[in-house]
N, C-alpha and C positions, 0 to 999 in steps of 0.2 A: 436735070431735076426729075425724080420719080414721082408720078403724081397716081395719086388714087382716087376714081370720080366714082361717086354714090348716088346715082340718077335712077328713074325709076320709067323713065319716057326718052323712046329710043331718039327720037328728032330733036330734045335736047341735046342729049349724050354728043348726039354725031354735029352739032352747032358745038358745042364747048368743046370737043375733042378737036374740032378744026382749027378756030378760035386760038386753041392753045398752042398749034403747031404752028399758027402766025405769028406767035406772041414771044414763044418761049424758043429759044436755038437750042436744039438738044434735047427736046421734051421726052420723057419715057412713060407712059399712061400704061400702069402696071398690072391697072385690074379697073372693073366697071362692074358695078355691086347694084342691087334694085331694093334691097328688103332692110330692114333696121336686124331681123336676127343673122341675116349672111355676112351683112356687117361687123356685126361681133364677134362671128367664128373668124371672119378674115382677119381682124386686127390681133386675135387670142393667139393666132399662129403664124403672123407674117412679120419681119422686120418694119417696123412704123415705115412709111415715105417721108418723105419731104412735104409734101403741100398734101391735104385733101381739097376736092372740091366734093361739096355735102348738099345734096337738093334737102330741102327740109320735110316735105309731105311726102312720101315712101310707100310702096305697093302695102306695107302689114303697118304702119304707124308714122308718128313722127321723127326724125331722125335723132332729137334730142333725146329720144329712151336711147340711144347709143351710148349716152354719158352716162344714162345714171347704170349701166350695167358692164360699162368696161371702160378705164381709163385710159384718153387717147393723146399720144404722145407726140402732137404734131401739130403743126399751125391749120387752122381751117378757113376756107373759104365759101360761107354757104348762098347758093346760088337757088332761089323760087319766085313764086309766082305773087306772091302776095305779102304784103309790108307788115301785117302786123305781128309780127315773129322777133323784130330787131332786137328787142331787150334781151329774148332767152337765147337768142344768136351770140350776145356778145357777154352773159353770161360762162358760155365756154369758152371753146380755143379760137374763138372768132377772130380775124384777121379781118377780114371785111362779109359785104352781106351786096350780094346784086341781084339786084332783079331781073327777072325772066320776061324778053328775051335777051339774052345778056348781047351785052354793046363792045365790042371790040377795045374802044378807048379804056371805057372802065375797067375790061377785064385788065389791061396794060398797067392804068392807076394802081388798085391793089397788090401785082406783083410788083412794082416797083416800091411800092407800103414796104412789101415782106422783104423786099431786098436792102431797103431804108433801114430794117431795123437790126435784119441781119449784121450789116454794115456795121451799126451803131454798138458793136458791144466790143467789145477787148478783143486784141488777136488772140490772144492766150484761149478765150473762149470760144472763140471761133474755128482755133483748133481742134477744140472738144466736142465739136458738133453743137452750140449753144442749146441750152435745154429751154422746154417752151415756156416755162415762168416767165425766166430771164428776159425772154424777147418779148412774152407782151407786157412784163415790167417798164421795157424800153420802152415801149407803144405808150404807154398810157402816161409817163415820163414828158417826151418829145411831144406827143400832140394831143389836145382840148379840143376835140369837134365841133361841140356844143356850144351856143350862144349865150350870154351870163349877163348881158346887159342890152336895152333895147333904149334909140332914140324917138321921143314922142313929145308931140305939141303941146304946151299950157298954156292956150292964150296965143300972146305973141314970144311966149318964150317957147324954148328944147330943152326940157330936161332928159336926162339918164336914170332911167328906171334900172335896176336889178331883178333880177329871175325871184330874187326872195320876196320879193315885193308883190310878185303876178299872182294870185290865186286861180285865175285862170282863161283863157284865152278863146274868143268866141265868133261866131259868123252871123252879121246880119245885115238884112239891107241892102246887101251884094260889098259888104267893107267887115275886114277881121277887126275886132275890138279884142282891149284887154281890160279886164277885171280887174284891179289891186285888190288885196289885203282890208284894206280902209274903204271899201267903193268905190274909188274912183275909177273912171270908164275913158280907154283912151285912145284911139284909130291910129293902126299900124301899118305898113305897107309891107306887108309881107301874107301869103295866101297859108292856109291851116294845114295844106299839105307840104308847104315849103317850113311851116314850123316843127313839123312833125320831125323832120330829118333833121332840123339843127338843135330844138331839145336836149336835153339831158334826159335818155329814158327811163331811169331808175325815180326819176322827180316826176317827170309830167307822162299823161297818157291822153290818147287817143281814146275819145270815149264814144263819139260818134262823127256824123258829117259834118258836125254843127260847133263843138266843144273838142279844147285841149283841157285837163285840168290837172293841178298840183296836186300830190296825194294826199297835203293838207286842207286842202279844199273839199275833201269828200267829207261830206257828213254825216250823210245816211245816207246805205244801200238795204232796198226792197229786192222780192224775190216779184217779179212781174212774169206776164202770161205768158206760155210758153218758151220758157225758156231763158225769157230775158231780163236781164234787170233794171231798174227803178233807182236813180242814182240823186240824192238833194246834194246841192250845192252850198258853199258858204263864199262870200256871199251869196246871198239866197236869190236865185232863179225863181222866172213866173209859174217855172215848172218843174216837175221830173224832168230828168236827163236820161233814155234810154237808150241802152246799149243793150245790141242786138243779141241773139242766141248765139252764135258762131262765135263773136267777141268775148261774151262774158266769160268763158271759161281762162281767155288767156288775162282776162283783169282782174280775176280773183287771183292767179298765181303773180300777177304785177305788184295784187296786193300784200299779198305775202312773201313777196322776197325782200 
């Protein structure tokens, strides 16, 4: 397998170049790139690889300006330091998304993903070198990550809620609660950062430490001080919901995709 690593911090590079020689029999690590424009002259003139691995934050920008300035023909792996990227991660040619410092097992998980789907397409096409549509057609085809339905207490009964149902999902008290649609309010056992990963990220966002919310649930957003915005809820909170300067730029594009 040819791999091309887009890292930008040499102590990653040499952790995932290791990593991958554990991982992978045969690995060939073709080129090791630091800048989003070296990136683009490489792929304008190289034969695509097999797998990229992609750090997302890069010496001149984020890696994602790669997409919109050259079309890249290859499954990705993007590998950083910090979560709230996932949506425009999986946006592109995402194959999976790890975090830094990447863990041995998961890097194994993922290539066995790419090999999964590899697998899953026609020999005929497989002959062809299948093209990257095709395979993350497979991907999104085969597996539902996302959680679609949640069990919660009324009374002495359990009902089954639905994700349609949640407006949005909150921390208080040291217990996550969930919003409904209708108001009603109901304690779940599962932590706001273990919801964030099973989500559907194109539906719900991370808006602070405090709040997941469904993009139906946004009611009105304020331009607050420096930087940051002022968010009402429906149902209506005692308060603004503030989401920091750093964030808000990646919720305004959440909001618009």
């Amino acid at each position: 397998m040819k791999i091309l690593i887009i890292e930008d911090e040499a102590p990653a590079f040499r952790r995932l170049q290791q990593l991958i020689h554990e991982v992978i029999a045969g690995a060939e690590i073709i080129d090791v790139i630091d800048t989003v424009q070296d990136s683009v002259n490489w792929i304008k003139s190289h034969t695509a690889p097999d797998l990229i691995f992609m750090d997302i934050q890069l010496a001149d920008g984020l890696s994602f300006e790669i997409f919109n300035e050259i079309e890249v023909n290859c499954p990705v792996i993007f590998t950083t330091a910090f979560d709230e990227y996932t949506l425009q991660a999986f946006k592109v040619n995402s194959i999976d998304y790890l975090l830094k410092p990447v863990k041995k097992e998961e890097l194994a998980q993922s290539l066995q993903k790419l090999q999964k789907l590899k697998d899953s397409l026609s020999k005929e096409q497989e002959n062809k070198s299948a093209d990257l549509k095709e395979l993350l057609a497979a991907f999104k085809q085969q597996s539902n990550p996302y959680k679609s339905r949640f069990l919660v207490k009324l009374g002495d009964r359990l009902i089954s809620l639905s994700d349609e149902e949640i407006a949005y999902f909150y921390a208080e008290d040291g217990c996550v609660l969930i919003k409904t649609k209708t108001n009603q309010k109901f304690t779940i056992d599962h932590t706001l950062d273990e919801l964030e990963k099973i989500l559907e990220p194109h539906t719900f966002f991370r808006l602070n430490r405090q709040f997941i919310a469904r993009f139906q649930a946004i009611e009105e957003i304020h331009n607050y001080f420096k930087g940051k915005l002022a968010v009402s809820l429906s149902p209506a909170w005692k308060e603004h919901i503030i989401i920091s300067r750093e964030k808000a730029p990646v919720f305004k594009s959440w909001l618009n995709s």
